[in-house]
Each structure stands twice: as C-alpha cells, then as structure tokens.
N, C-alpha and C positions, 0 to 999 in steps of 0.2 A: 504494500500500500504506500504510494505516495506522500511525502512529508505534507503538502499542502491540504489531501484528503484526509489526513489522520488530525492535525488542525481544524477543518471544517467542523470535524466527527465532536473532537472534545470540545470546540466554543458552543456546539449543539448543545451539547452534554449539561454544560456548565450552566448556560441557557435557562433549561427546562428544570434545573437542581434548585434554580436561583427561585422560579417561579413558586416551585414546591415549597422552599422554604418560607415563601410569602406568608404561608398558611398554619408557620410550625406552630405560632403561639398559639394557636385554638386549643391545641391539646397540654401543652402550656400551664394553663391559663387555667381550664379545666380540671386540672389532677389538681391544682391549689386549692378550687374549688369544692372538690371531691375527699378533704381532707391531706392530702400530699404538701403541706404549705413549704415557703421559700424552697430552698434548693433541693427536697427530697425528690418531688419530682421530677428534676432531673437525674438525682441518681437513681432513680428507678427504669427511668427510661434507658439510662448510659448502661448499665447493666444488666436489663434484655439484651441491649445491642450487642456487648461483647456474648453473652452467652449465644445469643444468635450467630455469630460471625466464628466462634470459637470453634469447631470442627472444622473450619476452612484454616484457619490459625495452626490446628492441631495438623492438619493434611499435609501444609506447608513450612512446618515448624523449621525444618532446615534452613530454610529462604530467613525465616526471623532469627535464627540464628547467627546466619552467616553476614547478616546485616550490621552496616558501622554504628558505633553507639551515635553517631551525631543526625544517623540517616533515623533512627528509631526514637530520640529525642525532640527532631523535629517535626513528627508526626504523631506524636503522642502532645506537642507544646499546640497542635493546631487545635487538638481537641479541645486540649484547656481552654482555647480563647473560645470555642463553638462553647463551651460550658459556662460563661461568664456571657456568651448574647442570650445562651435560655435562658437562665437565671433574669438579667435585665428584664426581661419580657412581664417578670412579673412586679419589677418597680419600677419601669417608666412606660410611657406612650409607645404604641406599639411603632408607629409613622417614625417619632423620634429617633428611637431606640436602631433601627434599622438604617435610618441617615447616618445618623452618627457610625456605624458600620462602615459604610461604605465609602469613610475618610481612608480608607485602606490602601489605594492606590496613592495618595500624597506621602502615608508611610511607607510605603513598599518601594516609591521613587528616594525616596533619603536614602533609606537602606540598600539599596542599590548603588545610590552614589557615593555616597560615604563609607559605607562597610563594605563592599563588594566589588567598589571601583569601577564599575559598571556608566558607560558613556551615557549623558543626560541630554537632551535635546533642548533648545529653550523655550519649545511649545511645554514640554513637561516639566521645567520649571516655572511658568506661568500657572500651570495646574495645580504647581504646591501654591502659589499666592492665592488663586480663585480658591480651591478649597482650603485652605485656616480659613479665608473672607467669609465661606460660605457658613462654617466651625460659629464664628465670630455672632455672625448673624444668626443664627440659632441659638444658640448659649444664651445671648445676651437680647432676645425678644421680651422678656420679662420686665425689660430698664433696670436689670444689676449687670455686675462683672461678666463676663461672657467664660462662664465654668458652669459646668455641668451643676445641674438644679437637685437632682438624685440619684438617688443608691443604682439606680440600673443604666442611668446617664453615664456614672462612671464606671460601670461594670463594663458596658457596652463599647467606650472610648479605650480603655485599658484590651478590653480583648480584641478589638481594629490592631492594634499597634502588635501583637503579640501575634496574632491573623497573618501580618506580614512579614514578622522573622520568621513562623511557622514556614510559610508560603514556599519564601527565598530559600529556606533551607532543605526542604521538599523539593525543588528543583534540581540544587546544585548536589545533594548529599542524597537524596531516596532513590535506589533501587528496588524498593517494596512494590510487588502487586497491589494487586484492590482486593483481594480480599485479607491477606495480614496486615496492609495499611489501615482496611477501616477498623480493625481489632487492635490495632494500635493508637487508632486515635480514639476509637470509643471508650478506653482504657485511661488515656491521658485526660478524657473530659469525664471519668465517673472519678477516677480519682481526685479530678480539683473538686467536683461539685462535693464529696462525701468530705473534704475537707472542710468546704465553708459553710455545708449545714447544719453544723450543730450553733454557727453562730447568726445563722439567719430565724431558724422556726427551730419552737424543741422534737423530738422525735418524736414522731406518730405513735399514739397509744391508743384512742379511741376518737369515732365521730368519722371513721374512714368510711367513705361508701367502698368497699374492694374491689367489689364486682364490676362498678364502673372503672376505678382505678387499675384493675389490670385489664381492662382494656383498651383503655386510653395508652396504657404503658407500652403491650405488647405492639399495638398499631405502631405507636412512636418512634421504639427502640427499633421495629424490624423494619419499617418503612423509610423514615427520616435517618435514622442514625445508621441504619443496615444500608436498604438496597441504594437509597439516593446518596450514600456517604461515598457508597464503594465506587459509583461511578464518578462521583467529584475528585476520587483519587487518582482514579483513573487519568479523570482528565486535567488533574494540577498539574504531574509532574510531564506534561507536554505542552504547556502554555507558558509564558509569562506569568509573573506574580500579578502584575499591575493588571492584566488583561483580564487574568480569571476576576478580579476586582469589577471590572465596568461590566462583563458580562454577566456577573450574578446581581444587576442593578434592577434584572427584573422580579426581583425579590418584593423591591422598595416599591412598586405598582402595586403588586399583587397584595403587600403585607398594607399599606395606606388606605387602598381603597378598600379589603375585607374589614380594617379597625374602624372607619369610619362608618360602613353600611352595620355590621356586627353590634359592635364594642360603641358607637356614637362619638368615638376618639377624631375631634379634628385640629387642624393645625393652627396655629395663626398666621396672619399676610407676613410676615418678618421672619416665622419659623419656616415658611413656604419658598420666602426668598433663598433665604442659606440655602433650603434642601435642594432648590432648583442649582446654585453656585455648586452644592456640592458634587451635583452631576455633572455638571457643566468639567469641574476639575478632572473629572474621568472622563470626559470622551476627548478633554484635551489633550489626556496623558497619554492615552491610547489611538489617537488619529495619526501620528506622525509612525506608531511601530507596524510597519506593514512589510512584508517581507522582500527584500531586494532581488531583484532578478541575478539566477546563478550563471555562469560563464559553461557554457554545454561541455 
C-alpha cells in the first residue's frame, strides 16, 4: 500500500474516532449519575478496557516485551492525558472542556521545535499566536484573569499538553500495534484515574444503580476505550502529532452541539470567539504540512 493511501486511510480513521468521541461524555456523565461519582467512573471504564484488550496483550506479549521503555511510557502517558479529559467532563462545560483540548496542536508545535528540533514554518508559528489569542479569549470571557475557571478546565489544559508529549513520543519511539498499544494506554489512563479518585469522590458503597453502571461501563471501556482507541493507535503512529490534533477537531462539532441540544450547555459570544481562534490555530498549523512531491 502506498504511503499516500495509508495517510488517507489513518486521517479517515482519526476523523470518525474524533467524531465518536464527541459523544464520550454521555456515558461520562451518566455513570456519575448512576452512583460512579468523580473519577471512579473512569476507572471503571479504563479497566473493562484493559481486561477487554488483554488477550490480544497476552497473544502479543512478546511484541510488549521487546518494546523500549520510552516507546511503552509514551503510550501509556497518552492514556493518562485521555484520563484527565474524562474526568474534566464531569467538572466543566462539555463545548469548553473539549476546546481547551484541542490547544494541542500549538503544544505539539513547541515541542516539536524546541525539544525535537523539528523545522517550524511561520504559518505554524502564527498558529501558536492565534491559539494562546484564542486560550486568552476563552479563559478570560468571564472579565477575570484568563486561567482556567475549574477543576476540569485545568484537568483538560494539563492533559492537551501531556496529549502532545504523548503524541510526539508515539511517533518517534512506538513500534506497538493497536492492539498492545491500546492495552497500554488503557493501562496508563486507569492507573492515573485510580490515583486521583480517592481525592475527587469517596469510594462507592451504596446508592449504585449496577445494572445500569455496568453497562454504561462495558459499552464504554469496549467501545470508546477498546475498538475506537485501537484504531487511533493505529493511526497516530502514521501521522503527524499536530495533524492527528486538527483532525480529531471533529470531536468539538459533534461534542458542542450534543451538550447544547442534550445537557442545555451553551457558550458565550467571547467563549465562541476563542473557540472559533482556537481552530483557526489548527488549520493554520496544518495547511502549510502537505507532503512534497518525491524525485521518481
């Protein structure tokens, strides 16, 4: 298969993953609802997912083996950040919480240029200006300091940034399939979430609905964090960092307009502005990386 075709295949991929996850906090949002409060229901979900994924881990154990500590640390660090946007979900704005995401392309160009060394265009440093402009305008719609307002504001800003060392390091370091990568990263985001729940909600004792909760879980973990994870792995480690960034921006549609029809969650004209700047900054970063014609 062609480099060009196998690019098509994964910006597809990446696409339709972005779209899915428009829709993750319903189930979210739900299990909180259902008795699962702050981060348990993610670690609920995070560990279906690995026990789902785990016979393909077990089948491939050699492959996890033979893999470098910094290729299994970085895809275990991407989960952490996926495990800090669920958690977000359920203490800010769903619109919000997913803009703020998708400053990940203004991180992933630093870190490219600065830690990677990696050549910067000046359209893609225009995009680092336009998104912080757009950061700026968001944060600071309220008329305070332009800093995140809540607990899932900064969840969500913190796991962007952590999104794109992940990313870059899955690029340059993962030899992992999709199916031990998504058991490694499913792994790396039940492990963060089992860390910060006992400091978000206390542990579940009673008032669980279960029946609903395991199956909001299994859906979750096998759906979202299984079958839609393993192709996003699939298709990281053949794209750009920046790129998977602007193509999973159809998240931000899908996840804006379900919270405002859903959830009655709308935005204001100044949190609208930023969020509009902040795409603005991805399609800048990403209009000028188009692939150069090779010499036959």
């Amino acid at each position: 298969m062609s480099e060009a075709r196998v690019t098509l295949i994964a910006s597809a991929i990446t696409l339709i993953t972005g779209a899915l996850w428009g829709l993750y906090w319903l189930p979210v949002r739900a299990l909180d609802g259902h008795g699962l409060a702050g981060a348990w229901g993610t670690v609920a979900i995070t560990v279906v997912a690995c026990a789902a994924m785990a016979p393909v881990a077990w089948a491939k154990r050699a492959e996890l083996a033979t893999a470098t500590p910094a290729a299994l640390a970085s895809v275990a660090l991407g989960g952490a950040a996926f495990a800090l946007y669920s958690i977000g979900f359920l203490y800010g704005r769903v619109a919000l919480v997913i803009l703020l995401w998708f400053l990940t392309p203004v991180w992933s160009v630093l870190i490219g240029r600065f830690v990677m060394g990696w050549p910067v265009s000046r359209l893609r440093m225009a995009a680092i200006v336009v998104g912080l402009s757009g950061l700026g305008l968001m944060l600071g719609a309220g008329g305070g300091l332009p800093l995140p307002s809540s607990l899932g504001e900064w969840m969500t800003l913190v796991g962007g940034v952590i999104w794109s060392v992940a990313t870059t390091g899955m690029r340059t370091r993962s030899t992992l399939s999709p199916g031990p990568a998504t058991f490694t990263f499913a792994a790396g985001a039940a492990l963060t979430a089992l860390c910060l729940a006992p400091f978000l909600a206390p542990l579940p004792a009673s008032g669980v609905d279960w029946a609903a909760a395991l199956g909001l879980t299994i859906s979750a973990g096998v759906f979202w964090w299984g079958a839609a994870t393993a192709a996003l792995m699939w298709a990281t480690v053949r794209l750009e960092p920046a790129r998977i960034g602007i193509l999973l921006m159809s998240e931000v549609l899908v996840g804006a307009v379900s919270a405002a029809l859903i959830a009655g969650e709308l935005l204001s004209a100044m949190e609208i502005a930023g969020g509009a700047l902040v795409l603005a900054a991805g399609l800048l970063e990403v209009w000028p990386a188009r692939p150069a014609q090779r010499p036959a």
